[in-house]
N, C-alpha and C positions, 0 to 999 in steps of 0.2 A: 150483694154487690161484690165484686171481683176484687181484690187488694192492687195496692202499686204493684207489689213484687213480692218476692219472696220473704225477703229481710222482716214483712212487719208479723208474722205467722211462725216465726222459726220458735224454738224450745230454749227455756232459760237454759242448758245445758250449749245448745247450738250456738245461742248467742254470746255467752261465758264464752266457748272455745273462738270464736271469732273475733272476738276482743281480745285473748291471750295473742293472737296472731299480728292484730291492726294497731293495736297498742303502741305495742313497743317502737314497732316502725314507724310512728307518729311521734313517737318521743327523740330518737336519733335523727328524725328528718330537722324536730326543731332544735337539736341541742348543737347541731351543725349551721346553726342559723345566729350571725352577731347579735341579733337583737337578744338571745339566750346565754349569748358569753358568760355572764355573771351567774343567773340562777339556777341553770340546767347545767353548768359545768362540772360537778362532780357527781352527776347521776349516771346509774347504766341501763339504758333502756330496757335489755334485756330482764330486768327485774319487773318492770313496770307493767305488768299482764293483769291486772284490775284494778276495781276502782280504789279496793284496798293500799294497793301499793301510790297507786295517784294521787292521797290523800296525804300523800309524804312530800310530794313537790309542792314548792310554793305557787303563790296565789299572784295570777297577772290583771293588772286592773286596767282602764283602759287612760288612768293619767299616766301609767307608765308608756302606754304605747307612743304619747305626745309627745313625752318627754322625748323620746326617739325618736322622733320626728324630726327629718331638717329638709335641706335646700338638698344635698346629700344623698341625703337615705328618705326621702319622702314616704317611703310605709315605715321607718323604722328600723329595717332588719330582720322584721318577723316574718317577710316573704320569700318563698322558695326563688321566685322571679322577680325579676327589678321593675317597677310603675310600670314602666313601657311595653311590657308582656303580657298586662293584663286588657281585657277589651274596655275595660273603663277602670276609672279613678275617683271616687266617690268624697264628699267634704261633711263632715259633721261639724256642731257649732266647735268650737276649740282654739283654731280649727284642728281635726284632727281627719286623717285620710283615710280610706277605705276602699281595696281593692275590688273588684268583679269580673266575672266572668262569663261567659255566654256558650261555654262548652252545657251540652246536655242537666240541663236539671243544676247547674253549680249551687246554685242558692236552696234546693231540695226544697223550693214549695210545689212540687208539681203532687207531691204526696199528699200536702194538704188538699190543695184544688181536688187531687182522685177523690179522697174522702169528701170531697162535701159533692160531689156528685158531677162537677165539672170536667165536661171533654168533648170528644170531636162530636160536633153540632151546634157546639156553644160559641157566643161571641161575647167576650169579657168587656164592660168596659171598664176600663183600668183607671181609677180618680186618685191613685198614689203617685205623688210629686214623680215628675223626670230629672228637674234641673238638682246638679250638685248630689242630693240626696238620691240614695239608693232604691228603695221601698217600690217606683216604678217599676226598674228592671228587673226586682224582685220577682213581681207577680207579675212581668210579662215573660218572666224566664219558665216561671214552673205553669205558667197556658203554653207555651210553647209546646214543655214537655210532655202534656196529658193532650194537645192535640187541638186545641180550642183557638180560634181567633180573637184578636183582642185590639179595640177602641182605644187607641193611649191617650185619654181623657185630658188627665189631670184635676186639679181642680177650679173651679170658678166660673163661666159661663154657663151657667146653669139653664139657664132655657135653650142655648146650641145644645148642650147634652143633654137636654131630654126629646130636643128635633132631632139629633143624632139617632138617639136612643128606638125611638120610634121609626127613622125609615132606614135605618140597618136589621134592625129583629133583635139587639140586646136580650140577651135570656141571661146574662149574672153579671153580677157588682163585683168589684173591687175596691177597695177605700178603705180611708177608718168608719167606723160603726155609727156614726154620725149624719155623715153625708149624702148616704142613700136616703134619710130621711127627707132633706134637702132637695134632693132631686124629685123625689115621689112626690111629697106637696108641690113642687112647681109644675108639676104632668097633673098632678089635679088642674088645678088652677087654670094651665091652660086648655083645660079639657081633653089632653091625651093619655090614652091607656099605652101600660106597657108590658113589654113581656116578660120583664127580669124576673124570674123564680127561683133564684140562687145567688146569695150574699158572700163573699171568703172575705172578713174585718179584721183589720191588725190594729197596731197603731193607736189604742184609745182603751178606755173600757167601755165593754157591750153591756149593759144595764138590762137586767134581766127583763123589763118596762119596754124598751125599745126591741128587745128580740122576740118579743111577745107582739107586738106592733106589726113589724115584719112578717110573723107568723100569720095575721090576721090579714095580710096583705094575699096569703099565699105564697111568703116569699120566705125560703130556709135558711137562716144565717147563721154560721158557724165562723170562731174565729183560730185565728193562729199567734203565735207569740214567739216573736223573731225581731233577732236585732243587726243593724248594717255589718256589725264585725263576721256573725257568725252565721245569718242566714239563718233561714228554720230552726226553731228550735224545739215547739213542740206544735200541736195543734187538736180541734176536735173532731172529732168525728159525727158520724150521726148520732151517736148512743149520747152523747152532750154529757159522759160522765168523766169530769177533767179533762185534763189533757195529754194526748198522747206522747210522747218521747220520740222525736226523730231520730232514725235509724242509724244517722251521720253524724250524732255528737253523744258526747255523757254527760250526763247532768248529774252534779252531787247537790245536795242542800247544806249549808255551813252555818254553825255562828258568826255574826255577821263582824265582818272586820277582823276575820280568822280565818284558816281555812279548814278548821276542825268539826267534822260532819257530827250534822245533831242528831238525835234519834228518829225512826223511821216516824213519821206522822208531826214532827215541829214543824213549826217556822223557822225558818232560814235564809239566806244568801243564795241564790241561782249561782251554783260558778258550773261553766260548762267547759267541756276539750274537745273541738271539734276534730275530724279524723280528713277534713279537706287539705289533700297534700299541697294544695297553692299557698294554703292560709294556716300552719298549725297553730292554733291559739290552744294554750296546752294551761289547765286549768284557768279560765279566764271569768271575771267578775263580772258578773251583770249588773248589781248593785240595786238586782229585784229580790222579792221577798216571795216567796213560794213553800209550799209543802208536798211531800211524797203523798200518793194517794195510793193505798195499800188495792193488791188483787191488780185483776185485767181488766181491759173493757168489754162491754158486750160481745163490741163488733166484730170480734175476734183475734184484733192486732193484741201482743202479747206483749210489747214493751212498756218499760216503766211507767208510771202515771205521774201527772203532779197537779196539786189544785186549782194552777194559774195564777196569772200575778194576782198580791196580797199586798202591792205595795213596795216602799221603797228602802232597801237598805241602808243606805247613807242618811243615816239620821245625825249625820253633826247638828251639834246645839249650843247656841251662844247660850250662856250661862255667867251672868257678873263680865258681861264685856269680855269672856274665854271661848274662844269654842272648844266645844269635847269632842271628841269621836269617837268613833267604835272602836278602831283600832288601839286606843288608850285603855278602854274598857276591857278590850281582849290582855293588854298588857298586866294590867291590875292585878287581872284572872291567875296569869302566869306566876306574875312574883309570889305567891303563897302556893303551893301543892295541893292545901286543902279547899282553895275554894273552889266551887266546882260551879259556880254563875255570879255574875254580877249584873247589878240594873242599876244606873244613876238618873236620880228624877230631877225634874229640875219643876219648882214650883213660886210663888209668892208668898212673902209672910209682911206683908202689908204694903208696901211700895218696894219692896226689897225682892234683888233674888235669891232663893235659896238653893242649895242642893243638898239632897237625902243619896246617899247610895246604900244600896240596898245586896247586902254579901250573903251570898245562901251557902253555908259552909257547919259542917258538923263542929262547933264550937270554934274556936280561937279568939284572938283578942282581939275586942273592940279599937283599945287604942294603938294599937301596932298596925291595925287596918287602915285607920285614919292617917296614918304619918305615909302612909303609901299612898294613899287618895293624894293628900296633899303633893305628894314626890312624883306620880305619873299621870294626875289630873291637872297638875298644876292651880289647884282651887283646897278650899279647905272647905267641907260638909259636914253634915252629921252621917255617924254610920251605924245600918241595923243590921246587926246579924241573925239571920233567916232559915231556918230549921232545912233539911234536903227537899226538894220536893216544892217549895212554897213559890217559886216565883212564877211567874204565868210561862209557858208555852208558846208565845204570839212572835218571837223572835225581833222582840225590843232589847236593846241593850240600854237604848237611850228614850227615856219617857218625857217629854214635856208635859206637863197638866197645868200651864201657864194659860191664861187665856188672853187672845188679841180681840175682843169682841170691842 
């Protein structure tokens, strides 16, 4: 199969040099931008030509974008163009707003669609929400791009869209990973056969059970993993080994509730910086859980890999009527030099709650540990100190082993 373009086959050298170039211009498009007043004000973009130097800017979450949010500045401040420039305006719950576009490819899932074998011949139908939410115009932007017609579904009507489905010629799906199921038992059911032979699922997890399912249908489902702020982020290919890294953003992987990258193969924080000049979201928080998947893939695309989501970053945990967060945890980390991870579990010791934090540091003092627990968790634990090396990998900061059964 033929690639989108050129971008996904270039050389980690080509690509290096082409980030030294887009970078920095992406950092002064956003540090010229109020919604950046504060955090990007003493930066000089010129510095910022890797992920190295990116790793130095602070971390933008998406309550901050709220926070900037008004009657005013409805995106915030984080956009090159005011609401009214863009071809839509998008609502998450929050509410928080989300611009879009309808110039070529803006949302860059036309690369996923290429990858999963989607294009001119094909007729999509599209069962991702229209109203308010983006996820629609998503995947009818990137069928646009690769050349494909597309049914703009939505969802519910389930037996119109399998009467749809059958006297249009439907040959691929669109939706979360769920719904096709949905559809196909109701085409049983009503005794019609259909043509879809091609799945592109966001929006859910693909349970390896259900792709298997589909497979047995004759029908190839590959997903992608994109969010309304940022648009594509990664997706899969045929080779089904992780996921690939879109062209149009950087993905680092963090400690979570930090912006401090873990080592190549952890668990971590998704923060992405996309290089769309409508939109700079310049190291921004997904608040998913992911890993680097070391090497390339088969198919010959050469960009970064990651294992897909693992889950969720935001493990706030009431604990004794407190919530904790990560970001507490990552504080902890900071006040000592020597620790080099922290974990706080939160457990039962009979009708009671407890908390163990758990400090992995080449010696120091238990109770000087603890007077800090108390000072930046606001709770008071017990605390083990944890030889280097000992705590798990899985990019928990925060453990519940409470059970609600």
């Amino acid at each position: 199969m033929t690639h989108f373009d050129a971008l996904e086959t270039r050389s980690a050298d080509q690509r290096a040099a082409d980030l030294a170039r887009a970078l920095p211009e992406q950092v002064a498009r956003a540090r010229a931008l109020p919604g950046y007043a504060g955090s990007l004000a003493g930066v000089d973009p010129a510095g910022v030509t890797d992920t190295a130097a990116l790793a130095d800017l602070p971390v933008l979450r998406k309550s901050d974008l709220g926070k900037a949010q008004s009657a005013d500045a409805p995106l915030g401040g984080f956009t090159t163009m005011a609401a009214s420039g863009f071809a839509h305006v998008f609502q998450s719950p929050g509410p928080i707003y989300e611009p879009g576009g309808i110039d070529h490819d803006w949302w860059r899932m036309g690369r996923f669609l290429h990858a999963a074998g989607v294009g001119k011949g094909d007729i999509v139908q599209n069962c991702f929400g229209y109203h308010l939410t983006p996820a629609g115009m998503i995947f009818e932007n990137g069928a646009r791009a690769v050349g494909a017609a597309v049914l703009p579904a939505g969802t519910g009507q389930t037996e119109l869209q399998v009467t749809a489905a059958r006297d249009i010629g439907t040959t691929a799906y669109a939706g979360t990973p769920d719904y096709l199921k949905v559809i196909l038992d109701k085409a049983d059911a009503m005794g019609v056969a259909l043509k879809i032979s091609k799945a592109v699922v966001g929006g859910g997890a693909l349970f390896p059970s259900l792709r298997q399912e589909y497979a047995d249908r004759g029908i190839a489902c590959l997903q992608s993993y994109a969010t309304a702020d940022l648009g594509n982020i990664a997706y899969e290919s045929a080779a089904m080994e992780g996921m690939i890294v879109d062209e149009g953003v950087i993905v680092e992987i963090v400690t979570p509730g930090t912006g401090i990258p873990v080592p190549p193969g952890e668990v971590g924080e998704v923060i992405v910086t996309t290089l769309n000049p409508d939109y700079p979201l310049i190291r921004f928080a997904t608040g998913d859980l992911s890993a680097i998947l070391p090497g390339e893939s088969p198919c010959g695309r050469t960009n970064l890999r990651i294992k897909g989501w693992m889950g969720r970053a935001d493990q706030t945990t009431k604990i004794k009527g407190m919530f904790v967060r990560p970001e507490q945890v990552a504080a902890l980390v900071d006040k000592h030099s020597e620790i080099i991870k922290a974990r706080v579990v939160a457990s039962r010791q009979g009708e009671m709650d407890a908390m163990t934090v758990r400090i992995e540091a080449a010696g120091g003092d238990a109770e000087t540990y603890a007077a800090s627990v108390s000072e930046v968790l606001k709770l008071k634990g017990t605390v083990e100190v944890v030889a280097p090396g000992t705590l798990p990998k899985d990019g928990l900061v925060i453990e519940d082993q409470r059970s609600y059964d």
